[in-house]
C-alpha positions as CSV (number, residue, x, y, z in Angstrom):
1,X,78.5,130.6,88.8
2,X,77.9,128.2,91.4
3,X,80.4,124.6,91.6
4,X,78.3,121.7,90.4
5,X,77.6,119.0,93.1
6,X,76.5,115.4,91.9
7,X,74.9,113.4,94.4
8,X,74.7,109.8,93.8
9,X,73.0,107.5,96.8
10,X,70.6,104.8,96.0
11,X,68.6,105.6,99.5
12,X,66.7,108.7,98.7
13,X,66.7,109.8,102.4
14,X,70.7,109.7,102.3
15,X,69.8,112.1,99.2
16,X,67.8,114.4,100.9
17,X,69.8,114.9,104.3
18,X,73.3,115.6,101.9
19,X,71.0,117.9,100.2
20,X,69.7,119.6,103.2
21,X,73.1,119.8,104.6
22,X,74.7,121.5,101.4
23,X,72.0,123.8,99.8
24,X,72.7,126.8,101.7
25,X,75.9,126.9,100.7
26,X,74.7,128.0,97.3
27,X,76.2,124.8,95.4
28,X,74.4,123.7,92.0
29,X,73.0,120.4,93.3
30,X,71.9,117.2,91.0
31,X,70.9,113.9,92.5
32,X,71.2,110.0,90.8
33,X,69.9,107.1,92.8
34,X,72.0,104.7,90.8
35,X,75.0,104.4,89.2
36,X,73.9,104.5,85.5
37,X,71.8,107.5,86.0
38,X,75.0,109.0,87.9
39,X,76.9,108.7,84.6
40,X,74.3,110.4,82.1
41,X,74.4,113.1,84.7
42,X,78.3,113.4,84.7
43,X,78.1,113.6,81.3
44,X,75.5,116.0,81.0
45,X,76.3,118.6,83.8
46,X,79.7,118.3,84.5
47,X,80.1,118.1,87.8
48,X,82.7,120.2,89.9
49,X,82.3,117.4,92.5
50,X,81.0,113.7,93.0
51,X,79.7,112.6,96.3
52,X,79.3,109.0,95.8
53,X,77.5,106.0,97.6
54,X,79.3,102.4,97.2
55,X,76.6,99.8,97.9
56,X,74.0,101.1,95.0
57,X,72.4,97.9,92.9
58,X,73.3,97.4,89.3
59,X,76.8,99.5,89.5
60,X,78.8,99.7,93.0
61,X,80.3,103.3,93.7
62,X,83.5,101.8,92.8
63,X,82.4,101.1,89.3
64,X,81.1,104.4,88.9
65,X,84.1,106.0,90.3
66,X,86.6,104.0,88.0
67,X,84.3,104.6,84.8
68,X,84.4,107.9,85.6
69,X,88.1,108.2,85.8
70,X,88.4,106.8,82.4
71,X,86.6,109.6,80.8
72,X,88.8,112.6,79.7
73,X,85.5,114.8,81.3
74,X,85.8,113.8,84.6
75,X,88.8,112.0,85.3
76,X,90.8,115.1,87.5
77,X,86.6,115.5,89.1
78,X,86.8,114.8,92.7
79,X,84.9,112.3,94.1
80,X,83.9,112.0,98.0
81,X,82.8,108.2,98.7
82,X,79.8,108.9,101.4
83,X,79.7,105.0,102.9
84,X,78.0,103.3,105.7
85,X,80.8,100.9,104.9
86,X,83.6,101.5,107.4
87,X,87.2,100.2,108.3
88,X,90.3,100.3,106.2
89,X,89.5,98.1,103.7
90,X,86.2,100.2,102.3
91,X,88.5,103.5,102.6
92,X,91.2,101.5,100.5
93,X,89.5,100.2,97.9
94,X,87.5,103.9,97.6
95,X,91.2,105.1,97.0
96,X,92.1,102.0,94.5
97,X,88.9,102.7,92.4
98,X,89.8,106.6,92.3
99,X,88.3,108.4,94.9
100,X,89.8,111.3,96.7
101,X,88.0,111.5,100.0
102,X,86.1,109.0,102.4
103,X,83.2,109.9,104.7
104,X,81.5,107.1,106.7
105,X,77.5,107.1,107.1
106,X,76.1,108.4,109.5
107,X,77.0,112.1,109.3
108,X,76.6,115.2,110.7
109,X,75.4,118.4,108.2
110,X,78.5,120.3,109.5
111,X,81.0,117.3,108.7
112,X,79.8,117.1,104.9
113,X,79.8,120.7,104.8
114,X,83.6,121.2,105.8
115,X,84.3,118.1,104.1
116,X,83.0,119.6,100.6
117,X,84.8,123.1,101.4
118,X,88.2,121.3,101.8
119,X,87.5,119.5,98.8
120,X,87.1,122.5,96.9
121,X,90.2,124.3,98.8
């Protein structure tokens, strides 16, 4: 059975190119382009990983991952903050909220792709 990847991003080509970048790799992959539809889908499928945006409208990444956290379901699930918010204080505040890796937009296919194999190392 392949790992579950939930991809939460409200810019749909940001969904696509992670997409792209990860479907030969032979990962179950499940998109949200908000943070409330990204938490009926954790619930749902049980993701074996988050890859999460933090500027979405309505919910910020943050609140997603710290929600998600709280939930006995996915609170060990790890989450990869995917940001075109860079510097110290964005990758510190992904680590505050819960988040257990920090990739800044743009990105390369191969970085997300070794990035998601360490992750599941």
């Amino acid at each position: 059975m392949s790992r579950k990847i939930l991809i939460v991003d409200d810019n749909e080509e940001n969904r696509v190119l992670v997409v792209r970048s990860l479907k030969k790799e032979g990962f179950d992959l499940h998109e949200a382009k908000d943070g409330y539809e990204a938490l009926a889908k954790a619930r749902e499928i049980k993701p074996d990983l988050v890859i999460l945006d933090i500027m979405m409208p309505g919910m910020t990444g943050y609140e997603v991952c710290e929600f998600l956290r709280k939930t006995e379901q996915n609170k060990h699930t790890p989450i990869l903050f995917l940001s075109a918010r860079t510097g110290a204080v964005s990758r510190y505040s992904a680590q505050m909220a819960g988040g257990d890796a920090f990739m800044e937009k743009p990105f390369s296919p191969k970085e997300i792709r070794e990035k998601v194999k360490l992750m599941f190392a």
